[in-house]
C-alpha positions in Angstrom: 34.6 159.0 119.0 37.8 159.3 117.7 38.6 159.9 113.8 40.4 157.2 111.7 43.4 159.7 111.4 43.1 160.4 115.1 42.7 156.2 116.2 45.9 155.6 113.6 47.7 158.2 114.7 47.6 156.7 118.5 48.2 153.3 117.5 51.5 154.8 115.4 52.4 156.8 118.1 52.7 153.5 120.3 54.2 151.6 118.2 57.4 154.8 117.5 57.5 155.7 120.9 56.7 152.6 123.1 53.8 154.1 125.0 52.4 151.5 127.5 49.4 150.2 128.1 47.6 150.5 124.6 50.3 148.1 123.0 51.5 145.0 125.3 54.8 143.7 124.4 54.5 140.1 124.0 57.9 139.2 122.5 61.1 139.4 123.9 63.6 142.0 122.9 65.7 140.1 120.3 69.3 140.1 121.6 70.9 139.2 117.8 70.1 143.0 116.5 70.7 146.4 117.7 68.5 147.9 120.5 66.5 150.1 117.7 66.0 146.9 115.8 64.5 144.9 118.5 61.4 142.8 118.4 58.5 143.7 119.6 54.7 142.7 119.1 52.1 145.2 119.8 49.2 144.1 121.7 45.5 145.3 121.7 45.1 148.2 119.5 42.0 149.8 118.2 40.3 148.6 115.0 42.1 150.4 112.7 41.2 149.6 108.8 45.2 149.4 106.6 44.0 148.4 103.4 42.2 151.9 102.3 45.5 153.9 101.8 46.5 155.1 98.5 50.1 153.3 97.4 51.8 153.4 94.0 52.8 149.7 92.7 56.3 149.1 92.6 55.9 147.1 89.3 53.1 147.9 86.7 51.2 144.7 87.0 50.8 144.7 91.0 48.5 147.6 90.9 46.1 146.3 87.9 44.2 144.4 90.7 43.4 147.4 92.4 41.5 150.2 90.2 41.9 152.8 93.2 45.5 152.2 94.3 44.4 150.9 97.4 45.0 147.3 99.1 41.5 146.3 99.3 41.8 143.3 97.2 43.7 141.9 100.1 40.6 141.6 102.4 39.6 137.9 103.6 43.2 137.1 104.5 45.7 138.6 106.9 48.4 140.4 105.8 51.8 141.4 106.8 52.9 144.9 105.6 56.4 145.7 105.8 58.0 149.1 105.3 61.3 148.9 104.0 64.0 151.6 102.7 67.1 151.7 101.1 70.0 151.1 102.4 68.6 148.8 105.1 70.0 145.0 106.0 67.7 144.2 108.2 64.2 144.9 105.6 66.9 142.6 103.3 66.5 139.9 106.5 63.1 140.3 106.8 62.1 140.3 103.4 63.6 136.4 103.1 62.4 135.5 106.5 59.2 137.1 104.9 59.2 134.6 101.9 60.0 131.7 103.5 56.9 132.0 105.9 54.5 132.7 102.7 55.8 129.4 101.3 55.4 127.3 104.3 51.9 129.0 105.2 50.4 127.7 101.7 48.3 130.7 100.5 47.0 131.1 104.3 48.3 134.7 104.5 49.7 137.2 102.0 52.2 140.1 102.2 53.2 143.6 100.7 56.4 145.7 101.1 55.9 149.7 101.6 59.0 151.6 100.5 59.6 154.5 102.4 62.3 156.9 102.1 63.3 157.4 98.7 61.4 158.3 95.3 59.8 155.7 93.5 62.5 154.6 90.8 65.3 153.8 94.1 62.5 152.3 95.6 62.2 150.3 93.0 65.6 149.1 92.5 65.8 148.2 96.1 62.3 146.3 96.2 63.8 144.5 92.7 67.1 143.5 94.2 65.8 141.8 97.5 64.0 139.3 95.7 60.4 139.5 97.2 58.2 136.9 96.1 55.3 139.9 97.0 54.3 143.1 95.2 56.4 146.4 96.2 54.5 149.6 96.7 56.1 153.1 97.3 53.5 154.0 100.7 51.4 156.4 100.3 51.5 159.7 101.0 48.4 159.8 103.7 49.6 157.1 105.4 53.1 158.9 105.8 51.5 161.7 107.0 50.0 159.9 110.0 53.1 157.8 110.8 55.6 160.4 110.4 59.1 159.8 110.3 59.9 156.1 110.8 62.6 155.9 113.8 63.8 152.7 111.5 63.1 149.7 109.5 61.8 146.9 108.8 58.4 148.1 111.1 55.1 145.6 110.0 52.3 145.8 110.3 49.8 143.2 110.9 46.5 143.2 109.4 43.2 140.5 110.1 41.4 139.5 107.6 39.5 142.2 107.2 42.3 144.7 107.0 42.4 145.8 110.7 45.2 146.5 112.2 45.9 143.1 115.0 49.4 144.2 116.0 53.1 145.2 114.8 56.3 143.8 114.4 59.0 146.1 115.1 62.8 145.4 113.8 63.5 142.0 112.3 61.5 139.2 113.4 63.3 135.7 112.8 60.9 132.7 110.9 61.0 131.0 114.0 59.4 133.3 116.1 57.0 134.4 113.6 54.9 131.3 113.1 54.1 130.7 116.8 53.2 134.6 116.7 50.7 134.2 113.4 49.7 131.1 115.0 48.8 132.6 118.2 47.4 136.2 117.0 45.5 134.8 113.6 45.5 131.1 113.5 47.2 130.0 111.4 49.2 127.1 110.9 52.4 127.6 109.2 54.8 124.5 110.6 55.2 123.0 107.0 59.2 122.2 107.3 60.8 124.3 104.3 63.8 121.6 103.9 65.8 124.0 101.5 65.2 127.0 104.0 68.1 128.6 105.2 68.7 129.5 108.9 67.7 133.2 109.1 
């Protein structure tokens, strides 16, 4: 049987390098971005738990419901985990696309943002100016270790409710096309119309 670092690494490994047939595009590639930012879901991967990873809270209070610095306290919804670094448009994209699915989902599902690529204090500033409406974290360093070097961002990751990895997001993912995809992978019903919503 394979080892949680050894069943995450795989998974990873499809999801960076496009291996076929453990991950099963379901999406189209998403003609708007560049070719490295195109959209892709991933497909039937191995029960992988996310939430048991060390991470450092962006902001002092995030972290206060977690004693161990891990994301546990997320368990019993899904959750959408979105790396993002500086410098990068697209996490800026994602990140409102991001919020505007939270709000129209209400309380259904939950988010984080993992900053990659930069030491905590510019990750920081960058989580602070896109105007998330949920908690930063710089990612942890075991979890970097088995992803490696990210080929770019916004990557997500999609965790059930019970913190298993159910699939990825890779590049920016427009709102439209991710409420059919939450509704289809988990569930859940996010059409509320978000009248003030810009077109992203």
């Amino acid at each position: 049987m394979l080892s949680l670092s050894q069943r995450l690494t795989t998974v990873l490994f499809a999801i960076l390098f496009g291996a076929h047939g453990l991950i099963t595009p379901v999406f189209a590639q998403n003609q708007t971005t560049a070719t490295h930012h195109h959209t892709q879901d991933g497909d039937n991967s191995p029960q992988v738990p996310l939430l048991g990873y060390q991470h450092q809270a962006l902001n002092g209070s995030n972290n206060a419901r977690s004693s161990d610095g891990t994301l546990q306290h997320l368990t019993g919804k899904p959750t959408l985990m979105m790396f993002f670094e500086p410098g990068c448009s697209w996490c800026v994209k994602q990140g409102k696309a991001l919020n505007q699915l939270l709000a129209s989902c209400h309380g259904q599902l939950q988010a984080v943002a993992l900053g990659t690529g930069a030491d905590r204090a510019t990750l920081k500033k960058t989580w602070w100016q896109m105007q998330l409406d949920f908690p930063g974290y710089q990612v942890g360093r075991e979890m970097m270790q088995q992803l490696g070097e990210l080929p770019a961002t916004p990557i997500t990751l999609i965790a059930d409710q019970q913190g298993q990895l159910s699939g990825y997001l890779r590049g920016y993912v427009k709102l439209s096309t991710l409420k059919p995809l939450l509704q289809q992978r988990l569930g859940l019903d996010c059409n509320a119309d978000t009248l003030s919503a810009k077109r992203l």
